[in-house]
C-alpha positions in Angstrom: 0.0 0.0 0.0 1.3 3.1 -0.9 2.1 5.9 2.0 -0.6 8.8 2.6 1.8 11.3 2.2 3.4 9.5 -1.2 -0.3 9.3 -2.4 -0.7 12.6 -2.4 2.6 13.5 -3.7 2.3 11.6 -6.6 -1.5 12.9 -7.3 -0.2 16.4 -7.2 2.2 15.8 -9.6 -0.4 14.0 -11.8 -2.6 17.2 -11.8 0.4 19.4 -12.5 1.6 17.2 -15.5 -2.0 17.8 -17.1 -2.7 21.0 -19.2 -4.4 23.2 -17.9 -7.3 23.6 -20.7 -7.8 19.4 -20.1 -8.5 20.7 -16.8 -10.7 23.5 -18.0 -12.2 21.7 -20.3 -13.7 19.2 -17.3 -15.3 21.8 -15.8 -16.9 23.6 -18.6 -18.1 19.8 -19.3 -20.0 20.2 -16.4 -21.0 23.8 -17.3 -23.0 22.9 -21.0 -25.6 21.7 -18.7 -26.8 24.6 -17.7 -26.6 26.6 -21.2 -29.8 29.5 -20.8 -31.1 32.0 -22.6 -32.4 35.4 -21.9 -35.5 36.2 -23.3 -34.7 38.9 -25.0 -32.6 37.1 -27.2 -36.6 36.1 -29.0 -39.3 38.7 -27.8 -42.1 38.0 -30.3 -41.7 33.9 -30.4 -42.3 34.3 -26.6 -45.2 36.4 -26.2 -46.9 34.9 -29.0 -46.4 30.8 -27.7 -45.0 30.9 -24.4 -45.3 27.5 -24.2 -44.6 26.4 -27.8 -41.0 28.7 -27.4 -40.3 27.1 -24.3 -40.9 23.2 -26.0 -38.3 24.6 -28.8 -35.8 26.2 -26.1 -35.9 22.3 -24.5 -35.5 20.4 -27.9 -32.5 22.3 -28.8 -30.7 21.7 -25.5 -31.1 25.1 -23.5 -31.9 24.1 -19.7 -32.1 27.9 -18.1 -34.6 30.7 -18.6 -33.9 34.3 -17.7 -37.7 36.5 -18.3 -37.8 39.9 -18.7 -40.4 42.4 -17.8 -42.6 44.0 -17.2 -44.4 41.6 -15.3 -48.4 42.3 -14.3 -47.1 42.9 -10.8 -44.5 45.9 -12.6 -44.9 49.3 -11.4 -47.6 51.0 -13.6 -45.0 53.4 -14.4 -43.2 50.4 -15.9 -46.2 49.2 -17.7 -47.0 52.7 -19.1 -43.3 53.3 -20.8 -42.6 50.1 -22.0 -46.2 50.3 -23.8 -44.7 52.0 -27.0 -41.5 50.4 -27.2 -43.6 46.7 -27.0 -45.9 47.8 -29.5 -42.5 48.9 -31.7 -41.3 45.5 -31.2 -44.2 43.3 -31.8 -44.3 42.1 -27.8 -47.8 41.3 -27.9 -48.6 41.4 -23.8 -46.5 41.6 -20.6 -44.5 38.8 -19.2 -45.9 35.9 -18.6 -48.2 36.4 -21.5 -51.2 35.4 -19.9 -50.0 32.9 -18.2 -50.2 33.0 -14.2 -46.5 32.0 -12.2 -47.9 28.7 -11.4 -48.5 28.1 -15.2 -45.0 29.0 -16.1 -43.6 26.8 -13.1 -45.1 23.6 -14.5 -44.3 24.5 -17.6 -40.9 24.9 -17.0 -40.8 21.6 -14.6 -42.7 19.9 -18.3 -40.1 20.5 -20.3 -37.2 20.1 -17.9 -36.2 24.3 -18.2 -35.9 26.4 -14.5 -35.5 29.9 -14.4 -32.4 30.5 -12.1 -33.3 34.2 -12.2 -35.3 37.2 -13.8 -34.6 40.6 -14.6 -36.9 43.3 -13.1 -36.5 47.1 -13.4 -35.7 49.4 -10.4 -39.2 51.4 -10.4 -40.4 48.2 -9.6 -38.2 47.3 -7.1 -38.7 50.8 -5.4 -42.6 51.0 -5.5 -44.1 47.4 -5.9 -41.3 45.3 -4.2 -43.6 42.7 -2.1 -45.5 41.8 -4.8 -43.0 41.3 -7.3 -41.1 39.1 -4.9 -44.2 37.0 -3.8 -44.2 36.3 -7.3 -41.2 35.8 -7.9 -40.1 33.5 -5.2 -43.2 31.3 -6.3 -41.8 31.0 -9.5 -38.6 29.3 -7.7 -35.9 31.7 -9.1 -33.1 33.2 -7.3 -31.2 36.0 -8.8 -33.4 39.3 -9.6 -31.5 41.6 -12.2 -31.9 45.2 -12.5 -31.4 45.1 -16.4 -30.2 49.1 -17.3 -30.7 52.3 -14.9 -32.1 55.5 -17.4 -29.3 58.2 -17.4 -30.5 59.8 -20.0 -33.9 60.8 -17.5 -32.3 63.4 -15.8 -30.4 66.9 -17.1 -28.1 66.4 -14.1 -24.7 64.6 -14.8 -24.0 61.5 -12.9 -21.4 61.0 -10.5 -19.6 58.6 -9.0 -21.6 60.2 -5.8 -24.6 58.6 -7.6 -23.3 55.4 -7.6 -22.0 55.6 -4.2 -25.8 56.3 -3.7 -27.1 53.2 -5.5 -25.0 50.9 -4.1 -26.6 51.5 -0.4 -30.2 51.4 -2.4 -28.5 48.0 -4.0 -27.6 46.7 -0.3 -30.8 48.2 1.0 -33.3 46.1 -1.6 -30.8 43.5 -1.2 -31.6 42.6 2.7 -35.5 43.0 2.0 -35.0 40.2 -1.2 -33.3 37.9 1.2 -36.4 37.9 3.1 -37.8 36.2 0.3 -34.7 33.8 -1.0 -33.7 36.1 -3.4 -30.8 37.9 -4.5 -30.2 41.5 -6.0 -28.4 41.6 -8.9 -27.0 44.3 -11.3 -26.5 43.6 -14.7 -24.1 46.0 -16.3 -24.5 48.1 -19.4 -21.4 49.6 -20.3 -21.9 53.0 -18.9 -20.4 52.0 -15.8 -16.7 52.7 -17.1 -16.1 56.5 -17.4 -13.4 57.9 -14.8 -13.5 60.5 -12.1 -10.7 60.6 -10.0 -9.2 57.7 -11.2 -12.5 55.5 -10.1 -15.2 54.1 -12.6 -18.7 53.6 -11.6 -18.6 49.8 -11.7 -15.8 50.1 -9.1 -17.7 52.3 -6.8 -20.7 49.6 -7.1 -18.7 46.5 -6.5 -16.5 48.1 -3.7 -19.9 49.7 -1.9 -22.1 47.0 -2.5 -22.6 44.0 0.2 -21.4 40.4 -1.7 -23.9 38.8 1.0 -26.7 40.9 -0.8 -25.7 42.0 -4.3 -24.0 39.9 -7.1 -23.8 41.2 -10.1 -24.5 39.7 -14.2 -21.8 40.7 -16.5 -22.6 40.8 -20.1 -19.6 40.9 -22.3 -20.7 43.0 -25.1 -22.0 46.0 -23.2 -19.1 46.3 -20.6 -16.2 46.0 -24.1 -18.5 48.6 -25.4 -17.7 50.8 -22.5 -13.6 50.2 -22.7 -13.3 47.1 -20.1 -12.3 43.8 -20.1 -14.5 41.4 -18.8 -12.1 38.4 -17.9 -9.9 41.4 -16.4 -13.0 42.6 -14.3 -13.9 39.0 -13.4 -10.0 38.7 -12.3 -10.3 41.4 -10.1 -13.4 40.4 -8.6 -13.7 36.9 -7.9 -17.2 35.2 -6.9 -19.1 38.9 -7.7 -20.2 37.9 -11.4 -22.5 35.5 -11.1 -24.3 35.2 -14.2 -23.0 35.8 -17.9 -24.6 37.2 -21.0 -22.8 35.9 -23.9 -23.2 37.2 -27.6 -20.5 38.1 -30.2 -19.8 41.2 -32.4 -18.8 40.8 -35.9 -16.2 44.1 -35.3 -14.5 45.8 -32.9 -17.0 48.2 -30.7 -17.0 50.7 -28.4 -19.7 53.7 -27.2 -19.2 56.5 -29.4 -19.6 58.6 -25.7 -20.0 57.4 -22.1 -22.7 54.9 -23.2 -25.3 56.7 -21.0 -27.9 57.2 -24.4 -30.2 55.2 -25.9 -28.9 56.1 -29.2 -25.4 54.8 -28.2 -27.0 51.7 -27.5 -28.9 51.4 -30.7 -25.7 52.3 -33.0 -24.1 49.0 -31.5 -27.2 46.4 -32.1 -26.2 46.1 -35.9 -22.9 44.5 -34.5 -24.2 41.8 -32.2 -23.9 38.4 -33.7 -24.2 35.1 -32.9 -21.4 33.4 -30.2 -18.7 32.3 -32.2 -19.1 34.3 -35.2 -17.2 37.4 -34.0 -14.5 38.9 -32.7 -14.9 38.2 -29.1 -12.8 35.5 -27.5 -15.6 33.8 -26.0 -13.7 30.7 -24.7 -11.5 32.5 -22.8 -14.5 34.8 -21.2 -16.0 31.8 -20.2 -12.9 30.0 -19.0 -12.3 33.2 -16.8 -15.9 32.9 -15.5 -15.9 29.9 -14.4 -12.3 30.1 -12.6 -14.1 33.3 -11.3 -17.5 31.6 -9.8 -19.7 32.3 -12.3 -23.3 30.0 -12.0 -25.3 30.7 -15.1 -24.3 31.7 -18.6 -27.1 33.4 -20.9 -27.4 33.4 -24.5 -28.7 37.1 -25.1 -28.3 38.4 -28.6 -31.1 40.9 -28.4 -33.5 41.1 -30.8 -31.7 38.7 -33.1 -33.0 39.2 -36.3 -33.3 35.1 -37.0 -34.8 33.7 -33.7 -34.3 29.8 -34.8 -31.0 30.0 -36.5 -29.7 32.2 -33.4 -30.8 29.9 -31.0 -29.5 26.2 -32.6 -26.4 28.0 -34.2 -25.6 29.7 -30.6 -26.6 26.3 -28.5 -23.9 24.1 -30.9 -20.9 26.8 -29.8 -21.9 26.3 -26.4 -21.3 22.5 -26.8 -18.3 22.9 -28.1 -17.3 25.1 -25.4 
């Protein structure tokens, strides 16, 4: 029998003789279980067959759900401005689509799908909280996303003061979530990397903001828009990035501004493409992430102008991941 100590000597130098994307790869093996896909990727094939979308989503291998609102329980403020922009992009009725939560949980239990988390907008979270997290926690998810804060709804300039300011709001809405099982989570959108005093905003937010409370959902094309790195910010920050929202871009990008406008956001949506088919290094993203703690990784090409070839053409790169 060979010695303890030997053992472990000679299993050590086993593991140190492998390479390290062998090792890698093992893990990620484990990962393409969990491939999801944000909503948003396919607007109109959801509203108009909840179900039905969700059967497809299953067949082609996806196993995660992230919804987006509004939701019936949405502030009415919500409701009332996303009315224009749904009608704009054929969304034919707020999330679930006439569907009640306990319709969408056995749904999702039928075709083997869960919905680790959601994203919900911060009117919502300010005015209608306790009903959005009743919800919510019936419908068994975890993680509840701010998606974007509106900049551009003010004529004051942000700060780095303002940030300081949402991350105590973000700790604040945090606590109440746990209450409920769930966890705040803000989902980045590129704006967050402008300097003041040698500080960005997504620094202020990660140093101010409680890990027990507030995790945060990187997505990769938003935050290069804005100048950053996301395996450099996942580095730096190990177990805050929780989640991942993965699409491509078939060139180089980057805000024409700060990224605080709409119209800097729309100038970019040309560029998306499918994971894979760009010029993000998308293995080595995900590599980082996991190294990094990440739990869930999203397809989210928004608004992809070909919903089916998006979703099997995305889901095959993700095997091969």
């Amino acid at each position: 029998m060979i010695p303890r100590r030997r053992f472990i000597q000679l299993a050590g130098t086993t593991l140190a003789a492998l390479p390290v994307s062998g090792i890698l790869a093992q893990t990620l093996t484990e990962q393409k279980k969990h491939w999801g896909i944000q909503l948003f990727t396919i607007p109109q094939m959801v509203s108009k067959d909840l179900k039905g979308t969700l059967k497809t989503l299953s067949e082609i291998g996806y196993k995660e759900i992230e919804f987006f609102g509004p939701y019936d329980f949405s502030a009415t403020e919500t409701i009332d401005r996303w009315k224009p922009i749904s009608a704009q992009l054929g969304i034919e009725a707020n999330a679930f689509y006439g569907h009640s939560v306990s319709d969408v949980k056995a749904m999702l239990k039928d075709f083997g799908l869960s919905t680790p988390s959601v994203h919900l907008d911060l009117i919502t979270m300010r005015k209608n909280l306790k009903p959005a997290m009743e919800a919510l926690s019936k419908l068994g998810t975890r993680y509840v996303a701010i998606p974007a804060l509106n900049l551009s709804n003010t004529d004051e300039r942000w700060t780095l003061d303002h940030f300081r300011k949402l991350a105590e709001e973000f700790n604040q809405i945090g606590k109440k979530m746990a209450d409920y099982g769930l966890t705040f989570v803000y989902h980045n959108h590129g704006y967050e990397h402008w300097t003041e005093n040698g500080q960005t905003p997504m620094e202020v937010l990660l140093k101010n903001t409680d890990p027990k409370h507030v995790v945060f959902e990187l997505d990769i094309f938003w935050m290069t828009a804005g100048g950053a790195s996301p395996i450099e910010f996942m580095k730096s920050n190990p177990g805050r990035f929780k989640l991942l929202h993965i699409k491509d871009a078939s060139e180089p990008i980057r805000f024409s501004g700060d990224g605080s406008t709409p119209d800097q956001w729309m100038t970019l949506f040309p560029k998306m493409a499918d994971p894979g088919t760009g010029v993000f290094d998308i293995k080595g993203i995900i590599a980082q992430a996991v190294k990094s703690g990440a739990e869930h990784f999203y397809l989210e090409r928004d608004l992809t102008p070909t919903p089916i070839e998006t979703l099997k053409n995305s889901f095959e790169y993700f095997k091969g991941v």
